[in-house]
C-alpha positions as CSV (number, residue, x, y, z in Angstrom):
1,X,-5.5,-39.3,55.0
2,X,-7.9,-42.4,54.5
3,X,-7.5,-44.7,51.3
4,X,-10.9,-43.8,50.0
5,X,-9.9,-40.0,50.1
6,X,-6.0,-41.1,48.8
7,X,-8.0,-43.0,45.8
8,X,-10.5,-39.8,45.4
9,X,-7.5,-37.1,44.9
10,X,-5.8,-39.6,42.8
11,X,-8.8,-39.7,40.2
12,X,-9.4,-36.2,40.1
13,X,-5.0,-35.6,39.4
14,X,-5.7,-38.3,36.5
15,X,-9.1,-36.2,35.2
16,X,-7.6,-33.2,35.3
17,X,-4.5,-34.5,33.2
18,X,-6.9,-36.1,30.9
19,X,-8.6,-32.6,30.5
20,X,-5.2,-30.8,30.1
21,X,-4.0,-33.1,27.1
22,X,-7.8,-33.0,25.8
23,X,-7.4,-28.8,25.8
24,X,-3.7,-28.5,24.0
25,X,-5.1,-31.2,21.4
26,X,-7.8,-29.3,20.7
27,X,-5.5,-26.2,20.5
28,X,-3.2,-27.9,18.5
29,X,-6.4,-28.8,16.2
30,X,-7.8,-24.9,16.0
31,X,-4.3,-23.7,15.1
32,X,-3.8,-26.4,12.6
33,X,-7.4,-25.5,11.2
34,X,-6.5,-21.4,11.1
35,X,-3.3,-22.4,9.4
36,X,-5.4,-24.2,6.4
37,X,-7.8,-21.9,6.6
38,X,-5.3,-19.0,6.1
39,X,-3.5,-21.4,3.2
40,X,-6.0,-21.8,1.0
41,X,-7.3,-18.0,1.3
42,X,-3.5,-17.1,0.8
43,X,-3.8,-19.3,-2.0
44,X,-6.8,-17.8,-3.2
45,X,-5.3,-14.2,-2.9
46,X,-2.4,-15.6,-5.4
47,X,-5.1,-16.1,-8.1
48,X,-6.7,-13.2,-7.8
49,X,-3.6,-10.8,-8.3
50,X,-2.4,-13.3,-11.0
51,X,-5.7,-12.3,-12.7
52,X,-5.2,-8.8,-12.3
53,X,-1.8,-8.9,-13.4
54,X,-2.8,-10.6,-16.6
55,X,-6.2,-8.0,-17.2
56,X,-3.6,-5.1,-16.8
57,X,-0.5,-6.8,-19.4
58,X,-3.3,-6.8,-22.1
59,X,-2.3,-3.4,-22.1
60,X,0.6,-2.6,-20.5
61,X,4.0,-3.9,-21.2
62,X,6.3,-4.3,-18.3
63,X,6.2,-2.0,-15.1
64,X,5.4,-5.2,-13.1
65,X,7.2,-4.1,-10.1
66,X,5.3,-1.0,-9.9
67,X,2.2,-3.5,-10.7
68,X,3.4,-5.0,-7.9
69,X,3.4,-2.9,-5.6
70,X,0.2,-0.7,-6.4
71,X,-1.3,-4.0,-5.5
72,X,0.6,-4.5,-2.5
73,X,-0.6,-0.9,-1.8
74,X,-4.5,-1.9,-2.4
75,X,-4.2,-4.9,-0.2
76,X,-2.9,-2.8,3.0
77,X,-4.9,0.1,2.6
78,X,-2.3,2.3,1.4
79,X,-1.2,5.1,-1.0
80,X,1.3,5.5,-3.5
81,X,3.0,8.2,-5.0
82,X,3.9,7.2,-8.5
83,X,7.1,8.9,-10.2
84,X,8.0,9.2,-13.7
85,X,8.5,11.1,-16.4
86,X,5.4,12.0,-19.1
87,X,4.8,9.3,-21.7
88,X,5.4,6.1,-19.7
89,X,2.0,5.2,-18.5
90,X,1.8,6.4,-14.8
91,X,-2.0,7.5,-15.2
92,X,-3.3,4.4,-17.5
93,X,-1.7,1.7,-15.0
94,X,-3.8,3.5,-12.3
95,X,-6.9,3.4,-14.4
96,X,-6.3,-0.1,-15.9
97,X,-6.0,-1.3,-11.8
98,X,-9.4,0.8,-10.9
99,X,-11.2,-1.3,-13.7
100,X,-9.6,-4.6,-12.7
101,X,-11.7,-3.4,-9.5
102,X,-15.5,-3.0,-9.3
103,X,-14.8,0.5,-7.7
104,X,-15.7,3.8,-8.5
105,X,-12.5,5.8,-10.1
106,X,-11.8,9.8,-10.1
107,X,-9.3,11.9,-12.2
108,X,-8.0,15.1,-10.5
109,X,-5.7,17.1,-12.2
110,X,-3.7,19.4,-9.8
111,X,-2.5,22.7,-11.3
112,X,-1.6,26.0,-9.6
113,X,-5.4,27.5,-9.3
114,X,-6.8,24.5,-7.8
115,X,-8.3,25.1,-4.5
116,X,-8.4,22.9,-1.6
117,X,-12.5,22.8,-2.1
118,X,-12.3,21.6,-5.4
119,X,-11.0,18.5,-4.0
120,X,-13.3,18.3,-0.3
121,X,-16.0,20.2,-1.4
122,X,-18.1,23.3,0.0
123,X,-21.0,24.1,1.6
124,X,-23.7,25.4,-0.7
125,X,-26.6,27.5,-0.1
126,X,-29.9,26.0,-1.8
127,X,-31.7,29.1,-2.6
128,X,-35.4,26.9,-2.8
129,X,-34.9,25.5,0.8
130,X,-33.4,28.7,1.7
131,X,-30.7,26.0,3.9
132,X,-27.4,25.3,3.3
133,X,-26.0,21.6,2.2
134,X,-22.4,20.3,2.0
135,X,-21.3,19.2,-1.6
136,X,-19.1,16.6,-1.7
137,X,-16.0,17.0,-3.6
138,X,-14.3,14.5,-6.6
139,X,-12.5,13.1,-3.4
140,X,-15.5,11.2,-2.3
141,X,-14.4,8.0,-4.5
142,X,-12.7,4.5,-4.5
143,X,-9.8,4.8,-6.4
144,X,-8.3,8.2,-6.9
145,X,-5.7,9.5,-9.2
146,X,-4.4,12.7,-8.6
147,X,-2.3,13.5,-11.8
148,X,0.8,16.1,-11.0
149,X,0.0,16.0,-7.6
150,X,3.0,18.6,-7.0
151,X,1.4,21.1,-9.5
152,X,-1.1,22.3,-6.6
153,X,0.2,24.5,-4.1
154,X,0.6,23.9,-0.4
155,X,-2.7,24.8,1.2
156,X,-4.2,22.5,-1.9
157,X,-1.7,19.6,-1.0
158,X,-2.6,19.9,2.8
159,X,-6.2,19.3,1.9
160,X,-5.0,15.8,1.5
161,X,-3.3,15.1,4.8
162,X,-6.9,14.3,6.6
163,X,-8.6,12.4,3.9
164,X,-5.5,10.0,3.1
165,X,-4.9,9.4,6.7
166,X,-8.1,9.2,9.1
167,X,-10.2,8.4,5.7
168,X,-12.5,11.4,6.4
169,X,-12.9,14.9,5.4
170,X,-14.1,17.8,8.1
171,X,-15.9,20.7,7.1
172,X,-17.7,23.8,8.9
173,X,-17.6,21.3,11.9
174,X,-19.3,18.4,10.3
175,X,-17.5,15.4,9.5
176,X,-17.7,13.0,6.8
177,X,-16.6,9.7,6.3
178,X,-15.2,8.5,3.0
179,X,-16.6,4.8,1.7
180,X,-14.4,1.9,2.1
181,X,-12.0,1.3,-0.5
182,X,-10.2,4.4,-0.1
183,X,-7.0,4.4,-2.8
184,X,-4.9,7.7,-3.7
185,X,-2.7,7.3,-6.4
186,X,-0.5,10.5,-7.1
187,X,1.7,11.0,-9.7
188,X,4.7,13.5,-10.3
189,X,7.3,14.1,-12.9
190,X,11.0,14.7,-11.4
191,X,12.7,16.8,-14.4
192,X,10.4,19.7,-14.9
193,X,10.3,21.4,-12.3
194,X,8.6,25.0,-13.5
195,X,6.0,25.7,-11.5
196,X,6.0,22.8,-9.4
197,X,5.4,22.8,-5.4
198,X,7.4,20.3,-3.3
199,X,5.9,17.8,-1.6
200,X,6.0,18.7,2.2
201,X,7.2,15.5,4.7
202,X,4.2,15.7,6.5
203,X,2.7,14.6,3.1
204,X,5.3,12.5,1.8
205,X,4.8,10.3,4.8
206,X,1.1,9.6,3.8
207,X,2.0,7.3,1.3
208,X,3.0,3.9,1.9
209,X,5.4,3.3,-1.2
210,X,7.0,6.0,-3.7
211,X,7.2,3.7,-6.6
212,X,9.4,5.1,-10.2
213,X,8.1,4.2,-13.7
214,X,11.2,3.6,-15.3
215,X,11.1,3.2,-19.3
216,X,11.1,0.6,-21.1
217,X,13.5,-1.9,-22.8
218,X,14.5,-1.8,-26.6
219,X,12.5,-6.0,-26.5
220,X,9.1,-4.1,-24.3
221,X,9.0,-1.3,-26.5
222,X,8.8,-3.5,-29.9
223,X,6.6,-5.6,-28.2
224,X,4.3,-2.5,-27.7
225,X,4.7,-1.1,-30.3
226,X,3.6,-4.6,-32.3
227,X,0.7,-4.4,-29.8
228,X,-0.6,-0.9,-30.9
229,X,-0.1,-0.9,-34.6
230,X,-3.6,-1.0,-35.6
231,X,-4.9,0.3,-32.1
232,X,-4.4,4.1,-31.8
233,X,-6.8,5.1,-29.9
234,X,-6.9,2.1,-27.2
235,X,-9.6,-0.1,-27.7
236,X,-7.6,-2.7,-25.6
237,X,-8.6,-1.3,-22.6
238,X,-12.1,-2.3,-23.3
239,X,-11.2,-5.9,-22.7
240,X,-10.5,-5.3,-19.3
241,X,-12.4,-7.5,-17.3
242,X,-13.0,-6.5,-13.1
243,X,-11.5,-9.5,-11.1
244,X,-12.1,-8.3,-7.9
245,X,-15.0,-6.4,-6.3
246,X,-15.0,-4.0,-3.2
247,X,-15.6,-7.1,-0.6
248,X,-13.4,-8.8,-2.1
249,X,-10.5,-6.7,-2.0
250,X,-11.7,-5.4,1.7
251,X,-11.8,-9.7,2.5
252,X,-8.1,-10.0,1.6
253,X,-7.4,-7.0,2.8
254,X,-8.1,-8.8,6.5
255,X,-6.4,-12.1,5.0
256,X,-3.1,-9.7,5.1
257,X,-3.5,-9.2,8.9
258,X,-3.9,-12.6,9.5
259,X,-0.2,-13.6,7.6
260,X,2.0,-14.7,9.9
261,X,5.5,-13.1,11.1
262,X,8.2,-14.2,13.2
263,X,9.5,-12.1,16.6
264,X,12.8,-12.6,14.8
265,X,11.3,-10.8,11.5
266,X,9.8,-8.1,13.7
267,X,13.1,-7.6,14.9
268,X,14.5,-7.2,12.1
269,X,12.1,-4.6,11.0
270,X,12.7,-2.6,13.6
271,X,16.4,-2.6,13.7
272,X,16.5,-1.5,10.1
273,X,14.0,1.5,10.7
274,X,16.5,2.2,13.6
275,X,19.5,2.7,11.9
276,X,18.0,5.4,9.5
277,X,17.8,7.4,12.8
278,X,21.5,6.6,13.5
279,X,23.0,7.5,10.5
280,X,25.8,9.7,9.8
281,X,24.7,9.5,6.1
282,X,21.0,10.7,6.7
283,X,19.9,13.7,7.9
284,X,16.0,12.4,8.7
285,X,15.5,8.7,9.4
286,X,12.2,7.4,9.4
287,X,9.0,7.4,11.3
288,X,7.3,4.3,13.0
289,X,4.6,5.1,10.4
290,X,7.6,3.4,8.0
291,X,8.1,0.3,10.5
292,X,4.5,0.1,10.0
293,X,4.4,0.1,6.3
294,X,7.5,-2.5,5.8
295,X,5.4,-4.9,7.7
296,X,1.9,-4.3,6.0
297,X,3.9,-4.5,2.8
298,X,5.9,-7.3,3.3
299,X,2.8,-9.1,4.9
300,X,0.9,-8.2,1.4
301,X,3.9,-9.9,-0.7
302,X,3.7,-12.8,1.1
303,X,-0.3,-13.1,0.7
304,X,0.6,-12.2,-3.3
305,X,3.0,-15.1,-3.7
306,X,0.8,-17.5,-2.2
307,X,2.2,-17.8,1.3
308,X,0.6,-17.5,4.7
309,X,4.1,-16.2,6.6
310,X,6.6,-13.6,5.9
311,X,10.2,-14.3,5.0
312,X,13.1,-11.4,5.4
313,X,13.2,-11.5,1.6
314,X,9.9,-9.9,1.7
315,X,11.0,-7.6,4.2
316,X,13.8,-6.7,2.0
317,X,11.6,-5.6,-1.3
318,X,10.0,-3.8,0.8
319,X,12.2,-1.4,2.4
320,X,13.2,0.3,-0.6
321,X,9.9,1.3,-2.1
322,X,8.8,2.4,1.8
323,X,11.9,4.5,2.6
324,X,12.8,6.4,-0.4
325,X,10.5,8.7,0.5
326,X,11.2,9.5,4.1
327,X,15.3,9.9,4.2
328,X,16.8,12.7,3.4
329,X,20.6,12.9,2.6
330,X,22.8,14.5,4.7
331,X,24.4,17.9,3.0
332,X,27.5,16.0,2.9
333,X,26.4,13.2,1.0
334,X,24.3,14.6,-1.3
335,X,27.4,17.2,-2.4
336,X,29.1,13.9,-3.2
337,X,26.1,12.7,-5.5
338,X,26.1,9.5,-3.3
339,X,22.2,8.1,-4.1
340,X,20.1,6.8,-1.4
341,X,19.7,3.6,-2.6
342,X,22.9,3.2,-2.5
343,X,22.7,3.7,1.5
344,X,19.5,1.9,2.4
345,X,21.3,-1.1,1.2
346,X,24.2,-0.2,2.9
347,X,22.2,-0.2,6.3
348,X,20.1,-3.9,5.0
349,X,23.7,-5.2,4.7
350,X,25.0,-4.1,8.3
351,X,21.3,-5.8,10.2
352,X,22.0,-9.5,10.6
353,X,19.3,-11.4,8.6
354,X,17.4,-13.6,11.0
355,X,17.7,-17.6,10.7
């Protein structure tokens, strides 16, 4: 090989070194940027629940972990099945959150003559045109509480399987697609239990979180009760002020994708989803649709708190309010009154947290 062609080669090896570090600096500049990018609109997401948090505590006092989560819920395009018994606001924090949101909002009351039409809709005949039209049912909303959702019976119940799911609703072979923000909020009451319909798995499995309105303590009830004195008939909720409109929330809804996780974290995840299937204490585990919903949710934490990456203490407060819907005790265990909580952190305790 001549010198000429020696000093040729040995120019081009130099270039295309000089290219190489030019490429994984400008890499290393894109990913910095994406980072700060995803910072401050992480940041920006913090404010905006902040704000809601605050519009909804003008009225409400306490709940915040079931505030918490109906906003996690909203933020990965989920549903929740709110439990409680009568009296403790299950249906005014779902319409306080609707208002905090420029969204349309719908109230259906389930009880045992409700049809699964009243909900969809039918297909009408207009006598003038002499044509038939589909009607659209109360379902075609934003945000939609279903109040008692276990009053309805079965065939009215699996009316909501589609909808909640695919985000559609298929009629006489026509189907029609439901506007985007698409938020069910069911509520139940666990101790009467006259006339109710249980909620089938299939169904149960919709939601993202089953979230429990607990009551409140001696200090939170004073405190409401000082705030209600003079206002009986809730003219505080007039003062809510929207925070967020439908971009919005469909903007930060695509921040949450963008959060970043660990393989460690995924990991994790996945090994506590597995040991509900491989438990002597359980006689269903859960479904990859609950894999699925611990990492949207504890992606939407992190966003909440102002973070751009998950930690496993998201992961954590997340399982609970994700699981305690899918499991079901074994016979043996729920002889012995043994609670599920009580084994889901069993099985969190027995996964090794990731470093």
């Amino acid at each position: 090989m001549s010198l000429e062609n020696e000093n040729q080669e040995s120019q081009e090896i130099k270039k295309d070194k000089k290219e190489g570090e030019v490429s994984a600096d400008q890499t290393t500049t894109n990913a910095s940027a994406l980072e700060n990018q995803l910072s401050a609109e992480a940041y920006e997401a913090g404010l905006a629940v902040d704000n809601i948090r605050r519009e909804i505590e003008k009225v409400i006092v306490g709940q915040r972990e079931v505030i918490d989560f109906m906003i996690a819920a909203l933020l990965t395009d989920g549903h929740v099945l709110l439990e409680g018994v009568p009296g403790i606001a299950k249906t005014l924090v779902s319409r306080l959150l609707a208002k905090c949101i420029s969204v349309d909002f719908t109230r259906i009351q389930f009880t045992p003559d409700l049809m699964p039409t009243d909900i969809i809709g039918t297909t009408v005949f207009d006598m003038k045109r002499s044509e038939f039209h589909y009607k659209k049912g109360p379902i075609f909303s934003n945000v939609i509480l279903i109040d008692e959702i276990n009053r309805a019976p079965a065939k009215t119940q699996a009316a909501l399987m589609e909808v909640m799911e695919e985000k559609q609703v298929s009629v006489d072979g026509q189907t029609y697609t439901l506007e985007a923000p698409f938020f069910v909020v069911a509520t139940q009451n666990p101790v009467e239990q006259e006339g109710t319909y249980k909620l089938p798995e299939a169904q149960l499995d919709r939601f993202i979180f089953k979230l429990v309105a607990t009551y409140p303590s001696v200090e939170e009830e004073e405190i409401m009760l000082q705030r209600f004195r003079s206002d009986f008939y809730g003219n505080r909720e007039d003062q809510i002020s929207p925070v967020l409109g439908g971009a919005d929330l469909l903007k930060f809804r695509k921040v949450v994708e963008q959060v970043f996780i660990k393989d460690d974290l995924i990991k994790y995840i996945a090994q506590i989803v597995d040991r509900t299937r491989n438990n002597s204490d359980l006689y269903l585990g859960a479904s990859p649709r609950a894999s699925l919903g611990i990492l949207k949710a504890s992606k939407a934490l992190a966003l909440m708190n102002g973070r751009g990456f998950v930690t496993p203490d998201d992961i954590k407060m997340s399982v609970f309010p994700v699981l305690n819907h899918r499991l079901i005790l074994s016979y043996e265990r729920e002889i012995e009154g043994v609670a599920l909580k009580e084994v889901i952190e069993s099985l969190i305790r027995k996964v090794e947290v990731p470093k």
